[in-house]
N, C-alpha and C positions, 0 to 999 in steps of 0.2 A: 547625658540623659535624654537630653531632647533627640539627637541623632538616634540612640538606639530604640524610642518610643518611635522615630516616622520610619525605621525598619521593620517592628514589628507591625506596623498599622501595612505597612506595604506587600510584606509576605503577608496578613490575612488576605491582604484584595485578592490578589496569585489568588491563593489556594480555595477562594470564594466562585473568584472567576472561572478557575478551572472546572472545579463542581457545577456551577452553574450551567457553562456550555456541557457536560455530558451529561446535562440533566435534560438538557433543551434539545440535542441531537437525535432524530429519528432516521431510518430508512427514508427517505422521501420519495414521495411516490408522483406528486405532481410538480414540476419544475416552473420556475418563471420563463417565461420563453422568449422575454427580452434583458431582461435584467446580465450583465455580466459579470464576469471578475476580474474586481483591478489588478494590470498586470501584476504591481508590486508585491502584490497578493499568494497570486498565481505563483511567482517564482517565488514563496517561500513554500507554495507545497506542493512543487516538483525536487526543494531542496530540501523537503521530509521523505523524500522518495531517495535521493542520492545518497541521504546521512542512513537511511535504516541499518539495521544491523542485522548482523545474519552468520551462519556457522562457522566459524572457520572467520569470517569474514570472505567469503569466497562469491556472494552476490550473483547466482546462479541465475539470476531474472531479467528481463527489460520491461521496461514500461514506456508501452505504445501511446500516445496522447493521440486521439484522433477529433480532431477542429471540422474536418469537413464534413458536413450538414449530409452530401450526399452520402457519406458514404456510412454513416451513420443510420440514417435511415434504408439503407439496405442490410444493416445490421438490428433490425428490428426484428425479421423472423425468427433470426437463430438464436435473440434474446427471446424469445419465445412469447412475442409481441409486448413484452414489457416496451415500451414506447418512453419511456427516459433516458434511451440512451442515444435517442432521437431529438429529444426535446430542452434535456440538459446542453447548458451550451459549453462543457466539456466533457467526455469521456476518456477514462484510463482505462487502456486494458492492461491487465497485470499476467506478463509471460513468463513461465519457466523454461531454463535451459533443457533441453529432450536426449542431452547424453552428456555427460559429466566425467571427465577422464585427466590425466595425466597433464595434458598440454593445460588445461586449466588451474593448476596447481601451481606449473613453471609461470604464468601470467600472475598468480596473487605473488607470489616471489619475486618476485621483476618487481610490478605495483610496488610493494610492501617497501622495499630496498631502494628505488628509488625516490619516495616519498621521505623514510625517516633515514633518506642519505648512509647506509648502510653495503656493506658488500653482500650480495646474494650468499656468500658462501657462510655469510655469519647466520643467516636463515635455514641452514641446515634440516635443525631438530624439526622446527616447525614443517620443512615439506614430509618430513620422514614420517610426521603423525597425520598430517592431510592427505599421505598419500595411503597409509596406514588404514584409513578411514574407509576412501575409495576404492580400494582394493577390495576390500572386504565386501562389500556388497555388490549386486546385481548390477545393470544398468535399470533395471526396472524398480529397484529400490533408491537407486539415485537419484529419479525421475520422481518419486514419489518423495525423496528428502526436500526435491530443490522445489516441487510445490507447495510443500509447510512453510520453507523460506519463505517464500510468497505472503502467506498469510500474516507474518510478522511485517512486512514493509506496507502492507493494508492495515494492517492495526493504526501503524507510525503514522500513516496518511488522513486515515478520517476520524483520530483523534487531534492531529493538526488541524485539522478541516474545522471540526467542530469549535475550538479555542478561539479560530479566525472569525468565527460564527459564518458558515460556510457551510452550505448543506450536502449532504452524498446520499448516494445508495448502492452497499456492494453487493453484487449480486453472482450467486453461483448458478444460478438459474438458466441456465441457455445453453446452447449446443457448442462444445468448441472445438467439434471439426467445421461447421459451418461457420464458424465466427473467425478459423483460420484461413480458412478458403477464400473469405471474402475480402480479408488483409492480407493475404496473402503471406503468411506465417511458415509455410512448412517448406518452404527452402531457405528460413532463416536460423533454423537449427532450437528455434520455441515453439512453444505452444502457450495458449489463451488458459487460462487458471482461472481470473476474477475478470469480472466488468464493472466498472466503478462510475456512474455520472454522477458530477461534480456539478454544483449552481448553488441557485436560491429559490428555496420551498414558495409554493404559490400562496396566496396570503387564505385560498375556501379548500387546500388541501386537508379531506377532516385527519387523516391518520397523523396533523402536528397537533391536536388539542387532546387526542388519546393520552391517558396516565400512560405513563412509563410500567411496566408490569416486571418484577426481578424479584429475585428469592430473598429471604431474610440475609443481614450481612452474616448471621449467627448457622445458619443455612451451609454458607460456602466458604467462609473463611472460617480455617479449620490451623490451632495455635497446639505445638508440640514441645 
């Protein structure tokens, strides 16, 4: 009795906790500008980045971490002077793959089989619906799938971020042929999707004392 009263006392904290941080989670718009993140930290939410999920499991993105101060600040006009991703003392850029074909399929198949120690050829069905898939559409429709992917491995990230208590701001907001230009993106077969600065909110930022503004739950969830 005792053991399963400090289980149920511990899942409420969880699920207190988790409400909590996505209550407290805003856009942030002004960063601490010395403040850091402890590593240990840090490597769980590049490990929310690694674990995301995605179609197929096919992981069609990279995610750019760029540290350096300079060159972030030259990443300020193409963010279209949002200046957080200058001031944040980390930014993610979140890239999709820019052509999506065949040889990418043989790569989850390899992956797959040697991970759960499997023979490739017992992966069969699986390539014949992934490839199934690809076939089917454009390259310009594939380009547009593997940037939705994107938006799922951003979810995974600044809802980890938030639980950390860990503040972000993603932003679609900026130019991403100048923001590839300046990373130099376009001979790595990506492009720029999302820019994400990652820190801690500055304590006279007013848009963290704003209510939270979102439809009735009665609104949007919708029971059949």
């Amino acid at each position: 009795m005792a053991n399963g009263s400090c289980g149920g006392e511990r899942e409420l904290s969880i699920k207190e906790h988790v409400l909590t941080q996505l209550r407290w989670r805003y856009a942030t718009k002004r960063f601490n500008l010395t403040r850091k993140i402890p590593e240990e930290e840090w490597e769980v939410l590049e490990a929310s980045l690694v674990l995301s999920p995605s179609s197929f499991g096919m992981e069609p993105w990279r995610f750019l971490i760029v540290t350096d101060s300079a060159t972030r600040t030259r990443l300020v006009p193409a963010a279209r002077n949002q200046t957080q991703v200058a001031t944040a003392p980390h930014l993610v850029v979140f890239t999709a793959k820019q052509q999506v074909d065949l040889s990418d399929i043989d790569a989850l198949v390899t992956r797959t089989a040697r991970v759960r120690h499997i023979s490739p050829g017992d992966l069969k069905e699986l390539r014949n619906m992934v490839a199934g898939f690809v076939n089917s559409l454009s390259q310009t429709s594939l380009r547009e799938w593997a940037m939705r992917q994107v938006y799922i491995a951003l979810g995974q990230f600044i809802t980890t971020a938030a639980i950390l208590g860990i503040d972000a701001c993603p932003m679609e907001g900026f130019i991403p042929e100048q923001v590839d230009e300046v990373l130099n993106l376009r001979k790595t077969g990506y492009g720029s999707v999302l820019l994400c600065p990652v820190g801690y909110r500055q304590t006279n930022d007013q848009h963290a004392q704003l209510a939270k503004v979102r439809r009735k739950a009665a609104d949007v969830l919708m029971r059949i």
